[in-house]
C-alpha positions in Angstrom: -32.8 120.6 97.1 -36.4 119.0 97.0 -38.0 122.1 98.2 -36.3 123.8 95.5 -37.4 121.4 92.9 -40.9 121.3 93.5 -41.3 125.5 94.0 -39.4 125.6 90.7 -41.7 122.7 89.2 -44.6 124.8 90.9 -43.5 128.0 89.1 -42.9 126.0 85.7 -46.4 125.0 85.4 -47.8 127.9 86.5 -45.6 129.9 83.3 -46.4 127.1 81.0 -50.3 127.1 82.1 -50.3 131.4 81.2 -48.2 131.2 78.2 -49.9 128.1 76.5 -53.2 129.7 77.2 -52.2 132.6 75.4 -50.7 130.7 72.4 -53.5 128.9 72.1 -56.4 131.7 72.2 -54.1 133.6 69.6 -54.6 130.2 67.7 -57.8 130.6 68.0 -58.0 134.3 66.6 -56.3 132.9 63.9 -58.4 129.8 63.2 -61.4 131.9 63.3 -60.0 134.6 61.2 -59.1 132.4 58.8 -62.8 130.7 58.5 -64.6 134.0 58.7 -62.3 134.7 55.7 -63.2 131.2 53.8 -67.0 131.8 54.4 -67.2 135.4 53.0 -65.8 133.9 49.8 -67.7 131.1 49.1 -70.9 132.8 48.3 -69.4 133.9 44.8 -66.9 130.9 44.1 -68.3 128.3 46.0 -65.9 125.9 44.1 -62.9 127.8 43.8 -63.4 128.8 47.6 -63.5 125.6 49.2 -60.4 124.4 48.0 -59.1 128.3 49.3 -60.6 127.9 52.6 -59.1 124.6 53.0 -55.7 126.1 52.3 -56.0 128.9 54.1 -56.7 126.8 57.4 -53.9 124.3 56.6 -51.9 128.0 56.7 -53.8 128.9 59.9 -53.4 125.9 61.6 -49.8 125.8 61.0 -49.0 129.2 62.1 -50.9 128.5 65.0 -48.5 125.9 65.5 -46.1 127.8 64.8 -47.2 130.3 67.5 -47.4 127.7 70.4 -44.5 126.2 69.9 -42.6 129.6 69.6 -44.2 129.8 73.1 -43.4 126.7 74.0 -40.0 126.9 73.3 -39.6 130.7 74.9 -40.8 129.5 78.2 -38.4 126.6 78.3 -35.6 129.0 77.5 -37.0 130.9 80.3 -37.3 128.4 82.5 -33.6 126.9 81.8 -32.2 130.2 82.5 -33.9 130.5 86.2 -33.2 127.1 87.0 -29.3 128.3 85.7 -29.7 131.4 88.2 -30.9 128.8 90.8 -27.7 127.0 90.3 -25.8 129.7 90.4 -27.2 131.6 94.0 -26.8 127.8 94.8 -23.1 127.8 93.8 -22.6 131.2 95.5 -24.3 130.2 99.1 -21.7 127.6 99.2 -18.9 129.3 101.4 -21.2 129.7 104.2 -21.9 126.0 104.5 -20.0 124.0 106.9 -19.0 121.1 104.5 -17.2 123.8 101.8 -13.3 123.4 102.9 -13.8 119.4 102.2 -15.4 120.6 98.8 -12.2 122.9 98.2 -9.9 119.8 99.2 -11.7 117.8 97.2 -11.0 120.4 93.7 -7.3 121.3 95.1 -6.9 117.2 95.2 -8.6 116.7 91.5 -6.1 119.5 90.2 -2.9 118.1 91.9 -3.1 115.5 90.1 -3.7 117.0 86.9 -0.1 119.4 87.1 3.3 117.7 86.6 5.4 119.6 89.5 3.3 121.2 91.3 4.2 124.4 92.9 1.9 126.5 94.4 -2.0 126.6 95.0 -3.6 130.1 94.2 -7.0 130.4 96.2 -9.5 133.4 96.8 -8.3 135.1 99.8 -11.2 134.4 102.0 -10.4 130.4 100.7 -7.5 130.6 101.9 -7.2 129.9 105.4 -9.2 126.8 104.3 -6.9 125.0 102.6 -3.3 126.2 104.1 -2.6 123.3 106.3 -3.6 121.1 103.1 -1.5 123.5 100.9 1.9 122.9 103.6 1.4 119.2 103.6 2.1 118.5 99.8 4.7 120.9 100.0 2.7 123.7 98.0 3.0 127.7 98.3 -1.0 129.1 99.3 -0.9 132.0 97.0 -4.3 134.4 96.8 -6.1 135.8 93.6 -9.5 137.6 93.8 -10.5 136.2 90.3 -10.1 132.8 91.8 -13.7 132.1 92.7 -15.8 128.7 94.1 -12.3 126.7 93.8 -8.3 126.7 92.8 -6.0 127.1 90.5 -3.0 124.7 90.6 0.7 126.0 89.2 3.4 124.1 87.5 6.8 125.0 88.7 7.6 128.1 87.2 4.4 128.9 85.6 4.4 127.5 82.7 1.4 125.2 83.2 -1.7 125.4 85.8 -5.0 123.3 86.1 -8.0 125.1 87.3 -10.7 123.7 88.9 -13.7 126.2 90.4 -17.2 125.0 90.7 -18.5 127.7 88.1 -16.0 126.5 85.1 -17.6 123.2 85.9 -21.3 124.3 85.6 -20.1 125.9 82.5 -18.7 122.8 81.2 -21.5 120.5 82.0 -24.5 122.8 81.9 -25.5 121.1 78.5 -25.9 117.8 79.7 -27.2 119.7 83.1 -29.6 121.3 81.5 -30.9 118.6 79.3 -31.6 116.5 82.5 -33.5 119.7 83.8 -35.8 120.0 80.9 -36.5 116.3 81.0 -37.0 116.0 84.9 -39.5 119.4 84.7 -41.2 118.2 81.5 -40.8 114.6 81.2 
């Protein structure tokens, strides 16, 4: 996970670096605009100008800010989102590691005890040859469902209730709070 951390911190500043330059030499198109304005006005109403040139770069200035920050803020969205993909291919890669059936007794465990009467557990097909000797020794029926995906779905007897717990409903659930911790660890 370092390695991934640092090419993503890599790639970060390298798309912070281009879009604050930009932002900021747009500010400066601005700023300068702004003054070249101010000083064509000032040789008829030297007075009256000044006061207009110093409005007019309290404008510029601010929509400059405006401009880098609107940068500022794109790029983090950007960023937020690829470190979201990240997660995802992460999340995805996850079958083919050797420690994913503990990780699927470890959701079908949180989601038994969640369900009153528990009567069967409803896996992806390709899941479930990992968890049918777990599923036969609480007395469970292994049942398959495509849609069932990184996880399980737990059913009350009869149907009435189930519990699901995948890996990607949990990203979805905590990806605030993920992603806050992301934006802090990347920018500080």
């Amino acid at each position: 996970m370092s390695k991934l951390e640092d090419i993503l911190k890599q790639e970060v500043s390298s798309e912070i670096a281009s879009i604050t330059a930009e932002a900021e030499a747009k500010a400066r198109a601005i700023v300068e605009e702004a003054q070249g304005r101010a000083e064509a006005l000032k040789a008829s109403r030297l007075k009256a100008l000044e006061v207009e040139r110093q409005a007019a770069l309290r404008r510029a200035e601010s929509a400059a800010e405006l401009v880098v920050n609107q940068a500022r803020i794109r790029s983090r969205g950007q960023i937020v989102d690829q470190v979201k993909a990240g997660v995802r291919q992460a999340l995805a890669a996850l079958p083919s590691q050797p420690d994913y059936p503990a990780i699927l007794a470890k959701l079908a465990e949180e989601a038994l005890r969640g369900v009153d009467k528990p009567e069967a557990l409803v896996v992806n097909p390709a899941d479930a040859p990992h968890l049918e000797s777990w599923a036969k020794d609480k007395g469970l029926e292994l049942r398959t469902d495509p849609s069932v995906r990184l996880g399980v779905r737990l059913t009350s007897a009869g149907e009435k209730f189930y519990v699901e717990n995948t890996l990607a409903e949990r990203l979805e659930r905590s990806w605030e709070a993920l992603s806050a911790k992301a934006v802090k660890a990347i920018w500080g």
